[in-house]
DOROLUM-174786 format. One line per field, with one value per residue: x, y, z of N, C-alpha, C, O in turn; residue number from 1; residue in one letter. Coordinates in steps of 0.2 Angstrom, whole numbers. Each point is the difference from the previous one (the first is absolute). Layout:
% DOROLUM-174786
n_x: X | ... .
n_y: Y | ... .
n_z: Z | ... .
ca_x: X | ... .
ca_y: Y | ... .
ca_z: Z | ... .
c_x: X | ... .
c_y: Y | ... .
c_z: Z | ... .
o_x: X | ... .
o_y: Y | ... .
o_z: Z | ... .
resi: NUM | ... .
resn: a | ... .
***
This chain:
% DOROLUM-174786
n_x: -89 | -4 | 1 | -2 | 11 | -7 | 9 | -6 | 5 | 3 | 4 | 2 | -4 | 9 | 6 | -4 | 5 | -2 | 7 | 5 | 1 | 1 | 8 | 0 | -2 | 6 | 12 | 0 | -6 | 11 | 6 | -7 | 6 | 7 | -10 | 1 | 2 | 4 | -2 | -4 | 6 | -11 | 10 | -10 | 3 | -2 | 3 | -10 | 7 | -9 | -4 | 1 | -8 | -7 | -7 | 8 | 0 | -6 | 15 | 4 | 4 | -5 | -2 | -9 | 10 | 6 | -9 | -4 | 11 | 7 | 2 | -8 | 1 | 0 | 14 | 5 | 0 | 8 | 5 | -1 | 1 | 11 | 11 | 2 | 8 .
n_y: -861 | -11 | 10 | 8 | 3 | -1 | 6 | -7 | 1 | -8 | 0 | -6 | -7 | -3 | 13 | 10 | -7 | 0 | 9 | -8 | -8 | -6 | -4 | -11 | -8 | -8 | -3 | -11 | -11 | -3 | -6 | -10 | -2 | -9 | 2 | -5 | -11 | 1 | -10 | 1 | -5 | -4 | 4 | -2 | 10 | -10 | 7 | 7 | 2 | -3 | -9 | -8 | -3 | -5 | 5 | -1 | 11 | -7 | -3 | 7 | -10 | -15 | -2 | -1 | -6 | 5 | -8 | 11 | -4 | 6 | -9 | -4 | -12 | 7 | 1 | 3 | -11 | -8 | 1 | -3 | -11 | -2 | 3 | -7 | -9 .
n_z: 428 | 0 | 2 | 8 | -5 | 8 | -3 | -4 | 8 | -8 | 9 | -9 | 8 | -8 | 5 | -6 | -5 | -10 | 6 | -8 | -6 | 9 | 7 | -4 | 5 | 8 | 3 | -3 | 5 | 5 | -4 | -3 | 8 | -4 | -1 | 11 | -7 | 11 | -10 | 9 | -6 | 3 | -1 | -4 | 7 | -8 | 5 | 3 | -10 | 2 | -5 | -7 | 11 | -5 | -3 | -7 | 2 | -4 | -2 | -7 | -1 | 0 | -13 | 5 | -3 | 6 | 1 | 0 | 7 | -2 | -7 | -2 | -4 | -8 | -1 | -8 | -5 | 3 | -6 | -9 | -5 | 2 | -11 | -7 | 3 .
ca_x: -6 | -2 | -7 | -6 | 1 | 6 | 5 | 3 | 6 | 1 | 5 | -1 | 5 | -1 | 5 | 6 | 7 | 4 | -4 | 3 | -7 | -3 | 4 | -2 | -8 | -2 | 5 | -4 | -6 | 0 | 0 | -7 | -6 | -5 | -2 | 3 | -2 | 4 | -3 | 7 | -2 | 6 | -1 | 7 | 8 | 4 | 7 | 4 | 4 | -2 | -5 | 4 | 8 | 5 | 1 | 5 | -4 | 7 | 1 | -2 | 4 | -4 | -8 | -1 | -7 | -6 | -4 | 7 | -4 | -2 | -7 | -9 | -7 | -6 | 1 | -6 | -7 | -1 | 3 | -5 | -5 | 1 | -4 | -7 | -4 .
ca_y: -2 | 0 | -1 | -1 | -6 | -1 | -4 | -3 | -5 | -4 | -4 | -10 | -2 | -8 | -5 | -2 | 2 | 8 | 4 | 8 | -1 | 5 | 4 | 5 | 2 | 9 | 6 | 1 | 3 | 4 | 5 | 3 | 1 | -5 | -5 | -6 | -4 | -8 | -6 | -8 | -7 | -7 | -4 | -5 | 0 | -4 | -2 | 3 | 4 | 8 | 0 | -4 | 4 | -6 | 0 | 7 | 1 | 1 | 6 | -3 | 7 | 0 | -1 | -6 | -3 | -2 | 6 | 3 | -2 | 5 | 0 | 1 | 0 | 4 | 5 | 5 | -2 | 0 | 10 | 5 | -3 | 3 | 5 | 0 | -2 .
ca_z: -3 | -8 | -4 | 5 | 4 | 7 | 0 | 7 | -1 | 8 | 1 | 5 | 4 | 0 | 3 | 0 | 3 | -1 | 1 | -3 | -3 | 4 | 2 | -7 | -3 | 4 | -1 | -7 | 0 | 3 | -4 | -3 | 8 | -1 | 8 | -3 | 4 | -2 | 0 | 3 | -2 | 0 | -5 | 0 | -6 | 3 | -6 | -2 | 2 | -1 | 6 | 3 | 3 | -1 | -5 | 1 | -6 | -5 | -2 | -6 | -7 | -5 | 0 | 2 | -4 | 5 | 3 | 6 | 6 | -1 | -1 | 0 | -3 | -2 | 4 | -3 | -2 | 5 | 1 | -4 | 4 | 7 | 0 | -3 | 5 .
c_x: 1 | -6 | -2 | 3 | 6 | 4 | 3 | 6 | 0 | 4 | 0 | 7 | -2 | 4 | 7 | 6 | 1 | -8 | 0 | -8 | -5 | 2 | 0 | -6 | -4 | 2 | -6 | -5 | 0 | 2 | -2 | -4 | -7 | 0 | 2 | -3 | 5 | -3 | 4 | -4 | 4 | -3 | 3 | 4 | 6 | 9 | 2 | 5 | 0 | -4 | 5 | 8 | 7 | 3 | 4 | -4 | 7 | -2 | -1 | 5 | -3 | -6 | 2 | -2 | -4 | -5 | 6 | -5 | -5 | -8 | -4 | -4 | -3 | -2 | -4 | -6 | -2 | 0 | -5 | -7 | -1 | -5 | -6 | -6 | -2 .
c_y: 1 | -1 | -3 | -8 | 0 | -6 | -4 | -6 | -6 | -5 | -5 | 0 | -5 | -5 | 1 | 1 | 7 | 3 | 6 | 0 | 5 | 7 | 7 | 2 | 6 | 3 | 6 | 5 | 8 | 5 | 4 | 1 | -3 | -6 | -6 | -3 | -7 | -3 | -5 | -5 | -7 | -5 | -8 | -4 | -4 | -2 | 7 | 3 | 8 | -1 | -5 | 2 | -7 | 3 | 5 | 1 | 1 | 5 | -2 | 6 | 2 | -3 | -8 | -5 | -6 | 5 | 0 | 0 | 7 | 2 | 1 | -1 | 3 | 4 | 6 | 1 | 0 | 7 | 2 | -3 | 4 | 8 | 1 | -1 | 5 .
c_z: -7 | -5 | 4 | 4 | 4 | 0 | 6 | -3 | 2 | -2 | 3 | 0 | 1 | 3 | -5 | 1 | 3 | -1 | -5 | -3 | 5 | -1 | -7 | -1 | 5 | -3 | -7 | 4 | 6 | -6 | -3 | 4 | -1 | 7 | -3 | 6 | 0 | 5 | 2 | -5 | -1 | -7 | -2 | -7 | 5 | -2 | -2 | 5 | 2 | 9 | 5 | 2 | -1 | -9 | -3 | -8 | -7 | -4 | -6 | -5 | -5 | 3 | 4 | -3 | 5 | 5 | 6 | 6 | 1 | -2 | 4 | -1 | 0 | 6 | -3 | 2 | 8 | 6 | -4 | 5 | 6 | 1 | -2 | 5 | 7 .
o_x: 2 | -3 | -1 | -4 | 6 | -3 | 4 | -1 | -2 | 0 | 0 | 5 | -4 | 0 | 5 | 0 | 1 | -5 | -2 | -4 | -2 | -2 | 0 | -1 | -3 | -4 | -2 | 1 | -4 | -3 | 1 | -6 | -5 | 5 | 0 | -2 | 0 | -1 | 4 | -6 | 6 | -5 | 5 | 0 | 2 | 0 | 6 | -1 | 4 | 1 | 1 | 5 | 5 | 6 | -4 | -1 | 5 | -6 | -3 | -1 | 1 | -2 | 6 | -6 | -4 | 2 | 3 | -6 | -6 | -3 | 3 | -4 | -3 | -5 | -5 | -3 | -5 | -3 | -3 | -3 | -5 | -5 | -4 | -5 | -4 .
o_y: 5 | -5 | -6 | -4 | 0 | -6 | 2 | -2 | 1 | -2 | 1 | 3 | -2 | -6 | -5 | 5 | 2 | -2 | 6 | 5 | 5 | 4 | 6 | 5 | 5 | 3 | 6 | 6 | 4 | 5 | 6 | 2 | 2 | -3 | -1 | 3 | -3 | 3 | -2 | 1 | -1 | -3 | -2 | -4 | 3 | -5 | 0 | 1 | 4 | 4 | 2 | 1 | 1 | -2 | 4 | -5 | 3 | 3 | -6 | 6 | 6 | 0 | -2 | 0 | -4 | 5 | -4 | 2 | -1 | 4 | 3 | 5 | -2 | 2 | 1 | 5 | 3 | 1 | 4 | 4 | 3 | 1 | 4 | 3 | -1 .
o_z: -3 | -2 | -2 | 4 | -3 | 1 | 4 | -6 | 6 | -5 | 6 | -3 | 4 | 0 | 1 | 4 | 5 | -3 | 2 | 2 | -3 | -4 | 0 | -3 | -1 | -4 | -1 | -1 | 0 | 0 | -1 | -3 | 2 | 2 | -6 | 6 | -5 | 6 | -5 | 2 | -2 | -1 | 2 | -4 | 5 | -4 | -3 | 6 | 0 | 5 | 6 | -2 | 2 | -1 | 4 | -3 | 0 | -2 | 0 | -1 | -2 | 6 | -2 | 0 | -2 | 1 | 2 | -1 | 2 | 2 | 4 | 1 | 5 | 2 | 4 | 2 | 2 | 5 | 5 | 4 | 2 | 4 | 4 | 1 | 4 .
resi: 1 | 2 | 3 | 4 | 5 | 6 | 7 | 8 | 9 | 10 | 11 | 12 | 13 | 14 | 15 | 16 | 17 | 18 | 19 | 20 | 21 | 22 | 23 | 24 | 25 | 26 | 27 | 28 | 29 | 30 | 31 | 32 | 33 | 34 | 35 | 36 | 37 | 38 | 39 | 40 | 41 | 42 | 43 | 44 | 45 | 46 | 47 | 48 | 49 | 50 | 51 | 52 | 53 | 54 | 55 | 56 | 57 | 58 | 59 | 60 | 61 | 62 | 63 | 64 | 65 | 66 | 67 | 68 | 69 | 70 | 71 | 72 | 73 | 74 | 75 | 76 | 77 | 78 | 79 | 80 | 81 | 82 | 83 | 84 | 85 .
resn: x | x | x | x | x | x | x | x | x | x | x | x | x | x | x | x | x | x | x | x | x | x | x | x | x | x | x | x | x | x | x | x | x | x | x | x | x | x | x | x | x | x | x | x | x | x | x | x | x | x | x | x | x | x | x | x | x | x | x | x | x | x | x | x | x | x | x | x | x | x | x | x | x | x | x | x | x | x | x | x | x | x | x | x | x .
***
């Protein structure tokens, strides 16, 4: 508790490949003995490689100078919406 406020965590799960994203975020919140909450949601993020099982997510050396399939449109913003709501 923090100045009169109880910490809760939550976590969306959008489908993507790899579960290290989750996987860490328990690991986090078991630690500080803080309650967590995962949210299955569907988004429609179509083309990328992060959600799509046709697509192998690439590796990059450098910066991309094209947007990398990996994007997300307004992956964030749409992620804070959720919480908020």
């Amino acid at each position: 508790m923090l100045k009169g406020y109880k910490c809760t965590c939550l976590m969306l799960d959008c489908g993507q490949k790899h579960s290290k994203e989750i996987l860490s975020s328990v690991k986090i919140t078991k630690s500080v003995k803080t309650e967590y909450s995962i949210i299955k949601i569907n988004l429609p993020w179509f083309g990328d490689s992060l959600t799509s099982k046709n697509k192998k997510i690439p590796v990059h050396k450098h910066l991309p100078k094209t947007i990398p399939s990996t994007y997300a449109p307004r992956r964030n913003i749409n992620f804070l919406s959720y919480a908020l709501s």
